[in-house]
C-alpha positions as CSV (number, residue, x, y, z in Angstrom):
1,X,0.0,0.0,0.0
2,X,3.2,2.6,1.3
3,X,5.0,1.5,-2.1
4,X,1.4,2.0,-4.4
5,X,1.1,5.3,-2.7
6,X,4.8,6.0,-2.9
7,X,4.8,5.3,-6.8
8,X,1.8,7.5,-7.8
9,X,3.5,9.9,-5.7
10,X,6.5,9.7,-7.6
11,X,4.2,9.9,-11.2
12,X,2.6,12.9,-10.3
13,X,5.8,14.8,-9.3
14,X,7.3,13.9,-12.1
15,X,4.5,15.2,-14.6
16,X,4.6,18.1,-12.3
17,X,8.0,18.7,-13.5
18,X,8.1,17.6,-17.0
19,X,4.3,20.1,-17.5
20,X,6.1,22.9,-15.8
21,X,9.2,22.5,-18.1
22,X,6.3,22.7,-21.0
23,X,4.7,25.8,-19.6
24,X,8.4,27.5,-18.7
25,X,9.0,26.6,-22.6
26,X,5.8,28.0,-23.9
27,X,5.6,31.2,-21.4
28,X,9.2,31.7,-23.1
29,X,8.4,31.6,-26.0
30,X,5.3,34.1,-25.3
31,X,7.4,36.1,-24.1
32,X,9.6,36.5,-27.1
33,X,6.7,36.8,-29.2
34,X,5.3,39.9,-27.4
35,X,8.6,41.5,-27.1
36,X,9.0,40.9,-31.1
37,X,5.7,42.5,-31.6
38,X,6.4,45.1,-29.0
39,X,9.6,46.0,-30.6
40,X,7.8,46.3,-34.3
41,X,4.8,48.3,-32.9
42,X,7.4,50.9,-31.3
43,X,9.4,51.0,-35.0
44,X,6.1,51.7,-37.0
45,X,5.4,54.1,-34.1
46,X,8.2,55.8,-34.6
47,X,8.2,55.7,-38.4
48,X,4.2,56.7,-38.6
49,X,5.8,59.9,-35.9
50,X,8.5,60.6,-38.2
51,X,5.9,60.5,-41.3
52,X,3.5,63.1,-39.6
53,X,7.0,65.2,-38.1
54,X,8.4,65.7,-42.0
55,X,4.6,66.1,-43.5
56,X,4.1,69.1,-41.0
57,X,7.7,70.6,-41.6
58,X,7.1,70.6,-45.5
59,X,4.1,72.1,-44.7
60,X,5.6,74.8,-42.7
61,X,8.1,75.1,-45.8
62,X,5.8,75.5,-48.5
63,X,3.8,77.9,-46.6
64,X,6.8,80.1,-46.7
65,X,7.6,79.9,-50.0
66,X,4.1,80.6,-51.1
67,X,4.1,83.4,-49.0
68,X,7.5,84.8,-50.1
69,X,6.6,84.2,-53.4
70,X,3.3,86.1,-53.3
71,X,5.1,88.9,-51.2
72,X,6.9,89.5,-54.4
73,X,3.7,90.4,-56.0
74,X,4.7,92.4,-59.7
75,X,4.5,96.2,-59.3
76,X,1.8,98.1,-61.4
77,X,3.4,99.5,-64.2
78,X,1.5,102.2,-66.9
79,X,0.7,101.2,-70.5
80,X,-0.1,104.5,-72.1
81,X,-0.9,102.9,-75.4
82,X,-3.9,101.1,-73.7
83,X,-4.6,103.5,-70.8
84,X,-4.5,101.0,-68.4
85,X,-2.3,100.3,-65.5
86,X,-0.9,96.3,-66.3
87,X,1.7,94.4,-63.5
88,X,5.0,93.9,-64.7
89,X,5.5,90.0,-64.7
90,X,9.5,90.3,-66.0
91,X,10.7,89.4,-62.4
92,X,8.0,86.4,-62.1
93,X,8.7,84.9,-65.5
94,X,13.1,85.5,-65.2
95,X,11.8,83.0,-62.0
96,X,9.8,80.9,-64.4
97,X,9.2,81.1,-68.0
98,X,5.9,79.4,-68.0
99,X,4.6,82.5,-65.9
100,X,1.0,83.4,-67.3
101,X,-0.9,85.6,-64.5
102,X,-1.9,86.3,-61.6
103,X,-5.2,85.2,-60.0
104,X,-6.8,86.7,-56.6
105,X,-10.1,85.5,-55.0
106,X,-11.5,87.7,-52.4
107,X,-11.2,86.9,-48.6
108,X,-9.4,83.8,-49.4
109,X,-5.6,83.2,-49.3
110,X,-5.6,83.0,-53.4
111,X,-3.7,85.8,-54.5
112,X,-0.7,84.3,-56.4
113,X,0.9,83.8,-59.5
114,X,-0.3,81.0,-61.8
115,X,1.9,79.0,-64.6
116,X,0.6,76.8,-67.6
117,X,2.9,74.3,-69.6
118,X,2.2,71.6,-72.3
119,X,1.8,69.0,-69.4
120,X,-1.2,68.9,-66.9
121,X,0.6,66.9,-64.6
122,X,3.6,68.6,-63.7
123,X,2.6,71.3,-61.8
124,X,0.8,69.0,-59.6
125,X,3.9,68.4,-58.0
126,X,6.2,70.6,-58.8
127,X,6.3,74.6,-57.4
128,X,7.1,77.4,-59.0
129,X,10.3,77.2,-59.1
130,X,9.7,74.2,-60.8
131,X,11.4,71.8,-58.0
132,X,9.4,69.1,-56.5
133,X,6.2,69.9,-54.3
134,X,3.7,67.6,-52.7
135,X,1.5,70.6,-53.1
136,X,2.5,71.3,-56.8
137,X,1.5,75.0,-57.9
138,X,-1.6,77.0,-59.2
139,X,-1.4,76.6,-63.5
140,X,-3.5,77.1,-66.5
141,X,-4.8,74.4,-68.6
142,X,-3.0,73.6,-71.7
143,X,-5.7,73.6,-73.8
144,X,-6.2,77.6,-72.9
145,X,-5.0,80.4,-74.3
146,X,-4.6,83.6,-71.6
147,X,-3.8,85.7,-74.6
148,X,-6.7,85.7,-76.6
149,X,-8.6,84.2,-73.5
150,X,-10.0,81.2,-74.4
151,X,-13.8,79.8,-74.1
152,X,-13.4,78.7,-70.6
153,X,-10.3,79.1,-68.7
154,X,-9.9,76.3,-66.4
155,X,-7.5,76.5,-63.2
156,X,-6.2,73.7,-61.2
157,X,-4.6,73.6,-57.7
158,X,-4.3,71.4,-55.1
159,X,-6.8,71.3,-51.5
160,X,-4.9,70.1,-48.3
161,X,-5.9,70.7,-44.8
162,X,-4.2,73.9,-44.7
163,X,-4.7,77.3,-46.5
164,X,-1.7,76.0,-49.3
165,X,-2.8,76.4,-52.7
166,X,-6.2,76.3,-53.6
167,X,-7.4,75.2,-49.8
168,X,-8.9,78.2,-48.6
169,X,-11.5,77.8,-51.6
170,X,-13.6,76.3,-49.5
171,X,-14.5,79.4,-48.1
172,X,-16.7,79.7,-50.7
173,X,-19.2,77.3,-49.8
174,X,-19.8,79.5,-47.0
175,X,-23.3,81.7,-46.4
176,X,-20.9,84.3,-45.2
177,X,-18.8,84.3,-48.3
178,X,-21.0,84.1,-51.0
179,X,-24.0,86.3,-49.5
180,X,-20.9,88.7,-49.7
181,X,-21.3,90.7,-53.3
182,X,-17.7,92.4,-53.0
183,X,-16.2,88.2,-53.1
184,X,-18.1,87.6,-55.9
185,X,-15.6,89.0,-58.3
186,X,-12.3,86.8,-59.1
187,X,-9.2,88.8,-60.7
188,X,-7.0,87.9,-63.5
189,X,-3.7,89.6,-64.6
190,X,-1.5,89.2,-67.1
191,X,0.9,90.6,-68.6
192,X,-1.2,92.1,-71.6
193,X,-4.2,93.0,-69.7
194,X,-6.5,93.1,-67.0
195,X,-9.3,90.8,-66.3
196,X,-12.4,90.6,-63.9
197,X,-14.7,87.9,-64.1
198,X,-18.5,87.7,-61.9
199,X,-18.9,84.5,-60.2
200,X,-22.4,82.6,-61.2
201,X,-21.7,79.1,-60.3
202,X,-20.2,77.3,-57.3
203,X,-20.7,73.8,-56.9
204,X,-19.5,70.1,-55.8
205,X,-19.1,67.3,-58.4
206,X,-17.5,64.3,-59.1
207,X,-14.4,64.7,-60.6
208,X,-15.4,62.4,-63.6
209,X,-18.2,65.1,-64.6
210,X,-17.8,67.1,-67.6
211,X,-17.3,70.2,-66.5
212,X,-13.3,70.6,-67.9
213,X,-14.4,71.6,-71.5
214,X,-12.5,74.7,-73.3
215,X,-14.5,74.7,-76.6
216,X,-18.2,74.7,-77.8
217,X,-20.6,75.4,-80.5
218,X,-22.8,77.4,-79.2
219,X,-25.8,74.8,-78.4
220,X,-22.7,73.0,-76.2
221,X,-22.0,76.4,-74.5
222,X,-25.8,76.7,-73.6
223,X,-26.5,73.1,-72.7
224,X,-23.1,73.8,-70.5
225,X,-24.1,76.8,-68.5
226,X,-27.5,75.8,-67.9
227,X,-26.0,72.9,-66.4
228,X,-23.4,74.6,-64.2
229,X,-26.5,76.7,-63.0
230,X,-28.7,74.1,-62.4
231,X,-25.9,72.4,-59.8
232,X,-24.9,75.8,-57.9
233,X,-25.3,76.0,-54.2
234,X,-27.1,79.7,-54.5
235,X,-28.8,81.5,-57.6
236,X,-26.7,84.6,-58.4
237,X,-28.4,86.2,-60.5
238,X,-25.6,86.2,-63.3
239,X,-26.6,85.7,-66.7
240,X,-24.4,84.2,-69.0
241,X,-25.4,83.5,-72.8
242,X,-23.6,81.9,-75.7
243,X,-20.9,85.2,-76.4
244,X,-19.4,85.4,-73.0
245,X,-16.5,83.7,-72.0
246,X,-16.0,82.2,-68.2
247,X,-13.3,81.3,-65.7
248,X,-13.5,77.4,-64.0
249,X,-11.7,77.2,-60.7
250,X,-11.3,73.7,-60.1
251,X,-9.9,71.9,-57.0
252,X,-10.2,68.4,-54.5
253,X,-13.4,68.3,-52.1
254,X,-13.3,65.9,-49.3
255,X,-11.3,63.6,-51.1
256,X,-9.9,63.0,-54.2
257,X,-12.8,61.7,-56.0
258,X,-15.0,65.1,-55.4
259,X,-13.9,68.4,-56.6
260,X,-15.3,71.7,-55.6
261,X,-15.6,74.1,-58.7
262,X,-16.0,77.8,-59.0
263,X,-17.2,79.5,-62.1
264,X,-17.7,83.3,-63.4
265,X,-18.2,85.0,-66.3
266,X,-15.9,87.8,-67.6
267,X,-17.4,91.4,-66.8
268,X,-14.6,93.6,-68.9
């Protein structure tokens, strides 16, 4: 009976041992497993930490160089030959050649020189010193033509969570902005002339609608105004017919599916 109990006693000690040996093996490997996933967690931390660190300095960057850039506005020069007062863009355009005007908004932070080359895509990230930008530049469509002012003008520029670029567009959308008649007039210089255009359309689309078009007959043109009218966040009172010619503003909403788009007519 002593030696029965004295052998179980003996079994159970023993699988005591050898199951602790087990759990001592499997806690240690536990163990390693957390610290390995510990150890990545802290690296992407400190990665995603770096990410957000540089995105905020180039941020702080390009808002200076926007700001130094559109501190060097062009001084009004007089064209006695046209009686009119024009900027002189010879400083902007020794910076870079593809230098076509400059565009100002009312009571939003666009008031800066725009650029237009054979290439859609380049300015979307590239500034205007032409040296690579996550916020790219303001520029032209290269289907326009700013001398003889084409049909529709279109303009592109980026939207970020800042006031970079085109951001502070969506000040626009705004009761307070648009109920405002002084903001409703958007500003074009050039170097040959002067231009002021009356806003009639602001509105949200999808970025595959069909409002980038820079010629029409004239059935087009109508068909494309009545459109643009019928999708406007307010009525203002603008009328537009087949002989005038318009501005598009054109720019991300939300996300990069939905665009936010600003159009006027040209008053002079």
């Amino acid at each position: 009976m002593d030696k029965g109990f004295d052998d179980l006693n003996s079994f159970l000690k023993n699988s005591y041992e050898k199951n602790k040996l087990k759990i001592k093996k499997k806690n240690k490997y536990v163990v390693i497993l957390i610290n390995i996933i510990t150890i990545v967690t802290l690296i992407g931390a400190g990665i995603g930490i770096k990410s957000i660190n540089d995105y905020k300095e180039e941020i702080k960057k390009a808002k200076e160089y926007e700001e130094n850039i559109v501190n060097n506005k062009p001084t009004l020069i007089e064209k006695e030959e046209i009686k009119k007062d024009l900027y002189d863009f010879t400083e902007l355009l020794n910076t870079n050649s593809d230098t076509v005007g400059w565009l100002m908004v009312k009571n939003t932070k666009v008031d800066l020189p725009i650029v237009k080359t054979t290439d859609n895509k380049f300015y979307l990230n590239h500034n205007f010193e032409k040296r690579y930008s996550t916020f790219g530049w303001v520029y032209v469509d290269y289907r326009n033509n700013l001398d003889n002012l084409s049909k529709n003008i279109i303009i592109y520029g980026h939207t970020y969570k800042n006031d970079l670029m085109f951001s502070s567009l969506k000040n626009t959308l705004e009761k307070s902005w648009y109920e405002n008649e002084n903001n409703l007039i958007i500003e074009l210089k050039t170097p040959k002339d002067n231009y002021k255009y009356k806003i009639f359309s602001i509105y949200t689309t999808k970025k595959t609608d069909s409002y980038l078009k820079t010629s029409f007959t004239n059935q087009e043109f109508s068909n494309y105004i009545s459109d643009s009218l019928s999708k406007s966040i307010k009525n203002f009172n603008t009328e537009v017919n087949v002989d005038d010619k318009i501005i598009t503003l054109s720019t991300c909403y939300l996300n990069s599916n939905n665009r936010l788009v600003i159009q006027a007519k040209l008053e002079n």
